[in-house]
N, C-alpha and C positions, 0 to 999 in steps of 0.2 A: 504494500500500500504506500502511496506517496504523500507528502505532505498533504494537507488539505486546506480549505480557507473553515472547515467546520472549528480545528481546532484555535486558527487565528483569532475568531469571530468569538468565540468562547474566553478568550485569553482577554481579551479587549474589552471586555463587559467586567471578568474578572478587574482587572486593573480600576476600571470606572470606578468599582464599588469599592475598591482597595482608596483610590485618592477618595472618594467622597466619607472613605470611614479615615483618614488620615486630618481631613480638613475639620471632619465633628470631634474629632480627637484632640486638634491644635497640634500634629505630630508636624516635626519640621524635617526631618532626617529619618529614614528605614535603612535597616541594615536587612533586615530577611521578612517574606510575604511568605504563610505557611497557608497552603490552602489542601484539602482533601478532594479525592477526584475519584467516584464509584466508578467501577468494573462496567454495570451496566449503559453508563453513558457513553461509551463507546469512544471516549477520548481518550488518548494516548500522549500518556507523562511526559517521553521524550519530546514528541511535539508540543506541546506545551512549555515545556524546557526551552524550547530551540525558538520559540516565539518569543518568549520573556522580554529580553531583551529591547527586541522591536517595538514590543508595545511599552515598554517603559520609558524609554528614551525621551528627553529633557523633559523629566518630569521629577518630583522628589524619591520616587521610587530609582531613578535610573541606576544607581552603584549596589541596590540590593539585590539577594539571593534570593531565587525562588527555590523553596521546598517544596514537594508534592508526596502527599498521606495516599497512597494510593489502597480504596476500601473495598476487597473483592464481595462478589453476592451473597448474604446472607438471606436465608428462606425461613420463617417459622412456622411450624405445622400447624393448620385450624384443627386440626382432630388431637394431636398428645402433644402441644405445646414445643417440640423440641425444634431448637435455632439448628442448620444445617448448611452445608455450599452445598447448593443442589447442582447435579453433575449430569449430562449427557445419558453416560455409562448406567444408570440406573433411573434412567426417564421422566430425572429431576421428581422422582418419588421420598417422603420422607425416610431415611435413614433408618428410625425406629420404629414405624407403626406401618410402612410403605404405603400412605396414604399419599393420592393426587391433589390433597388438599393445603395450599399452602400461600405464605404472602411475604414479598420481598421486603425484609424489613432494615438491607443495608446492600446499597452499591448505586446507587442513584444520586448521590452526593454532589454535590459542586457549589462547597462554601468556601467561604473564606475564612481560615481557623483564627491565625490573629497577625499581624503584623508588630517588627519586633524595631523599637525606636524610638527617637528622642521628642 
């Protein structure tokens, strides 16, 4: 897969929200932007990595580090409760009860965890 403008376009909103919580902050300086990124969003860390930059540039972010929490799919069963990564290989069935009955309760993510600065 090649880059995409999905992940730019994602990085660029991320940043928005990062200056607009920098400004309600009174932050003048970032050294690191820690943001988490689910599995199921279909974005890819690296590109996002490799965009950073672009989108930050002359802005107060531009000398800081992006970290990315990357949160794979957690499933929980409606029938015995139990949290899973539902897999392929056993037809995203729960684990313990192998019920089809379930709801994504992590990998959908794409916050902004905290920014780290003056």
């Amino acid at each position: 897969r090649s880059k995409t403008m999905h992940e730019l376009s994602y990085m660029m909103r991320m940043v928005d929200t990062a200056l607009q919580a920098c400004h309600d902050n009174d932050l003048k300086t970032v050294q690191t932007m820690e943001i988490s990124v689910g599995e199921a969003t279909g974005l890819i860390p690296h590109y996002l990595e490799d965009y950073y930059p672009q989108c930050v540039k002359d802005t107060i972010l531009e000398d800081s580090t992006l970290k990315v929490n990357y949160i794979p799919v957690t499933a929980k069963c409606d029938d015995c409760g139990a949290e899973y990564t539902p897999s392929k290989e056993n037809e995203y069935r729960c684990p313990e009860c192998d019920s089809i009955h379930s709801r994504m309760i992590h990998g959908r993510e794409f916050v902004l965890d905290r920014l780290v600065g003056e």
